[in-house]
Residue, then its C-alpha position, 0 to 999 in steps of 0.5 A: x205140568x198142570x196143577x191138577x195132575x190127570x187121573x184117567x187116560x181122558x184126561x191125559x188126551x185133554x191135557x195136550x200131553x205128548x209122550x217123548x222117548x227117554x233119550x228125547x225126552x233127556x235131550x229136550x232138558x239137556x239143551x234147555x240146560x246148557x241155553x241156561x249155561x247151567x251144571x250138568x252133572x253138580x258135584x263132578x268135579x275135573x270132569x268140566x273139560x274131559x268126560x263132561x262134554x263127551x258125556x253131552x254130546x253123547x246124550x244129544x246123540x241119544x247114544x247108549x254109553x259105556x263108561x271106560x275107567x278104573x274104580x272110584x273115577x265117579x262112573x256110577x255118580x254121573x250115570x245116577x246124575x242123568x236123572x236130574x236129566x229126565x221130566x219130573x213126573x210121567x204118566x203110567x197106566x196104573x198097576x202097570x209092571x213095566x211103567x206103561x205109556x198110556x197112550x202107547x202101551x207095550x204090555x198085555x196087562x195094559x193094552x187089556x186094561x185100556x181095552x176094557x176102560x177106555x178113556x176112564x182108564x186110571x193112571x198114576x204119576x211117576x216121579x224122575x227118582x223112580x226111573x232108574x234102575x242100576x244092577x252090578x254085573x256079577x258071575x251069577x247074574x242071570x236072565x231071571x235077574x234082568x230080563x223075567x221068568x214064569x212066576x208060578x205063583x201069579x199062574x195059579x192066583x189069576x188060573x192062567x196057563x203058562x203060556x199066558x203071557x201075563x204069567x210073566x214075572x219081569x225082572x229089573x230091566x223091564x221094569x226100568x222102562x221109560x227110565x235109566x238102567x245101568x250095568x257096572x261091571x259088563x264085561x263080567x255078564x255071561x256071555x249068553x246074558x250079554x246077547x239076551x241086552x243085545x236083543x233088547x238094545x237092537x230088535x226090542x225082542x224080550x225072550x223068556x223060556x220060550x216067550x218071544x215077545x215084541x216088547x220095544x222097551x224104552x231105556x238108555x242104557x249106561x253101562x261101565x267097565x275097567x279097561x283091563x277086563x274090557x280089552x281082555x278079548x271076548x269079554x263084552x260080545x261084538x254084537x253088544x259092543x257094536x251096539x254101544x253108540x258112546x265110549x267114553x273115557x274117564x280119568x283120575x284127578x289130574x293135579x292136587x287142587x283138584x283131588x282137595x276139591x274133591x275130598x273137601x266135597x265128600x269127605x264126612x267130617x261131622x261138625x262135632x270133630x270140626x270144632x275140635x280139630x283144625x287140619x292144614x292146607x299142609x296136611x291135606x295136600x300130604x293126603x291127597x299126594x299119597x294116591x298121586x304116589x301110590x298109582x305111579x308106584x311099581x308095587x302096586x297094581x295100576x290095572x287096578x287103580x287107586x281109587x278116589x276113594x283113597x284119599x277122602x277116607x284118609x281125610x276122614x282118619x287123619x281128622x279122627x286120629x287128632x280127635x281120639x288123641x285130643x279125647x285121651x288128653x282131655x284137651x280142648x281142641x287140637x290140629x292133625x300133626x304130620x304124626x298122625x298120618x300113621x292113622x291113615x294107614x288103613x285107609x291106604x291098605x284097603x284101596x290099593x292092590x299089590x303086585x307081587x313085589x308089593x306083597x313081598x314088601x307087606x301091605x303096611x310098609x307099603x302104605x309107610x313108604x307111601x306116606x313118606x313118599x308124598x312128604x318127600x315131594x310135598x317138602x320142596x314146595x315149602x323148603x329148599x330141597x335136601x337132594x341139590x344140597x347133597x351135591x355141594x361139595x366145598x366149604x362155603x356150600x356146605x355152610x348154606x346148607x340150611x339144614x346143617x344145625x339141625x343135622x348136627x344136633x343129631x349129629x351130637x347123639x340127640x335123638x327126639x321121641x314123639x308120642x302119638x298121644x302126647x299132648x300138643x303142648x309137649x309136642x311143642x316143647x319137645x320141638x324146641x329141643x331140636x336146634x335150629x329147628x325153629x329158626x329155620x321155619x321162621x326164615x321161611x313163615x315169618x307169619x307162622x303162629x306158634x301152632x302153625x310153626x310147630x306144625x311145619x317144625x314136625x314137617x321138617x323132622x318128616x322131609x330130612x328123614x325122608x331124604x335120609x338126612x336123619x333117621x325116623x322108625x315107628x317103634x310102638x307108639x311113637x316116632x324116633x328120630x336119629x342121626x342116621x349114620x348113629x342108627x346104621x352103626x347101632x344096628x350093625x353091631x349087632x352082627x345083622x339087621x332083623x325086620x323089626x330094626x329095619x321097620x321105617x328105616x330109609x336108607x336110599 
């Protein structure tokens, strides 16, 4: 681009400027990108040898794309992304609805205006940010919405009849002309709607109660949708499906280290709290496990998904969990204990859909189970694992079990009480109670600080009662921690078990 950017359509013709389409014109700067070896789509992280390459070659085929998956798989992000794809700036007639080309204008406003003005027709300069356009996909959706409708109003303020074609009041796909427009959802559009893209996508035909008019829009389409409503039979019409030239799947984090990438990207932590509060590797990895547990367990919805989302607003309340404890004690810093995942409760609840079963069991016992899970199949990548020491049955085996001066202190009627706002020196303290406890951490972090070995000391409390070697219930505002054949027998001399004694019980 010059400096002096042109003012009229003279101008425009004397500047050499030549027109691409949107697809040629992403082309062009995708190929201008991938010579340069440079990121497509920054801030897409696990996408690199998956979706991104398809995304590409869908993109150097000028293809419209359908994004296939579930919620929080970045489908919207990387539609949103493509602009960075398009010129920084292209020219339009001014006052043009519909961002007309100046030198090939598809509207009765701007042929009209070049008609009368000629070369000294004045254009604008639109910017890259402005060329996109985005819509959800809901029941109520209507042609007016994305197509247009006669607009009274503008009929009688220039004294046009309705016939006219410049009564015209175009809705959000027109004037997404020479730009990006995404639908989420499709296969939620009325089926009559569907048909009206489909003559957009294939004859350039633009019909508005009774106006039929050739109108060859210019626009890459990107459309998403979830595989359950997009397989159920008749919910994208054919001639729109067929007309969808990319299909192109995307997918969940597909190890833990990728899932951390993506959480330290987005989560939004202010600095305030940073200062205040230090979270583990440990802790994260126990985060980014619960969505792991959650999409593979059988109560809740896979059709659903488990979004991204999950975990990053986990993050976010497991961080300002440790902050609200640190404020009421008036403390000046603190790190997130492996307690304070019962704060991240919410962020659980309101991310996963139950299937029957799972709203038997209740949304919160359910998010519970989830958490002790990820602590369950995190424990072995630190500690040996509880479950092949149960099956050593002879004297000798039993005396390796590294656990068995902590179960016995259980063993011997002690139980451990941890406040959720107790102060981390009397969490430390309290810690210490447990014999053996410290020892064997030592054994395995020799290089463990004081904090970091009482943080792994909880860590081992959480992983014995999750492979029920020892009891742990939430009752009000702390975690109790028992012998687990002393807790059973308590509960069964009551005669029964009610729903409040079972609360946090593990006893598989």
């Amino acid at each position: 681009m010059t400096k002096r950017l042109a003012a009229t359509l003279g101008e425009l013709k004397k500047s050499g400027y030549k027109p691409l389409s949107v697809k040629e014109e992403i082309r062009k700067n995708l190929i201008c990108s991938l010579q340069k070896k440079e990121n497509t789509f920054n801030g897409i992280v696990g996408y690199e040898e998956t979706v991104i390459p398809d995304v590409e070659r869908a993109l150097l085929s000028k293809h419209n794309i359908l994004f296939l998956g579930l919620r929080g798989q970045a489908k919207t992000r990387m539609a949103r992304q493509m602009v960075e794809l398009l010129d920084e700036y292209i020219p339009v007639v001014y006052g043009s609805e519909i961002n007309d080309d100046p030198l090939h204008p598809i509207s009765r406003y701007a042929k009209d205006l070049i008609e009368e003005k000629g070369d000294e027709t004045p254009i604008t300069w639109l910017h890259r940010s402005e060329r996109y356009g985005e819509k959800l996909a809901t029941p109520d959706v209507s042609v007016a919405d994305l197509i247009g409708d006669i607009d009274p109003i503008k009929a009688a303020n220039l004294k046009l009849h309705f016939a006219d074609e410049r009564v015209i009041h175009y809705g959000i796909i027109p004037r997404s002309n020479r730009g990006i427009f995404v639908i989420n959802e499709i296969p939620d559009l009325q089926a009559r709607i569907q048909v009206a893209l489909f003559n957009i996508l294939e004859e350039g035909d633009v019909q508005i109660r009774g106006f039929k008019l050739r109108m060859p829009l210019d626009i890459l389409f990107v459309f998403t949708a979830n595989p359950e409503d997009y397989t159920n039979r008749g919910s994208i019409v054919t001639p729109l499906k067929d007309r969808i030239e990319s299909q192109i799947l995307t997918h969940y984090p597909k190890n833990i280290e990728t899932a951390l990438t993506i959480t330290e990207q987005e989560a939004d932590v202010p600095a305030e709290q940073k200062e205040k509060v230090r979270i583990s590797d440990l802790v994260k990895r126990l985060i980014e496990q619960i969505p792991f547990e959650a999409r593979a367990s059988e109560l809740v919805d896979k059709k659903s998904g488990v979004s991204a989302r999950l975990s990053i607003s986990a993050f976010e309340n497991a961080v300002s969990s440790a902050e609200r404890r640190v404020i009421i004690n008036q403390e000046k810093d603190t790190q997130v204990w492996i307690s304070d995942l019962v704060g991240v409760i919410p962020s659980i609840t309101g991310k996963i859909e139950l299937v029957y079963e799972g709203e038997q069991e209740g949304p919160f016992q359910v998010a519970m189970n989830l958490v002790d899970k990820a602590i369950r199949t995190q424990f072995v990548h630190y500690f040996p694992n509880p479950e092949s020491l149960k099956k050593k049955r002879n004297q000798q085996q039993a005396e390796e079990n590294p656990y068995r001066s902590i179960q016995a202190w259980f063993d011997k009627g002690n139980s451990l009480n941890i406040l959720f706002n107790t102060t981390d020196a009397e969490k430390i303290q309290q810690l210490y109670r447990v014999d053996g406890l410290h020892a064997l951490v030592k054994k395995y972090f020799k290089q463990a600080n004081e904090k970091e070995a009482a943080l792994l000391m909880e860590f081992v409390l959480h992983g014995l009662a999750s492979f029920s070697l020892i009891s742990k219930k939430i009752v009000d505002n702390k975690i109790e921690f028992k012998d687990l054949m002393g807790s059973m027998l308590n509960l069964g001399n009551t005669g029964s078990f009610s729903e409040e004694d079972l609360e946090g019980e593990d006893f598989n």
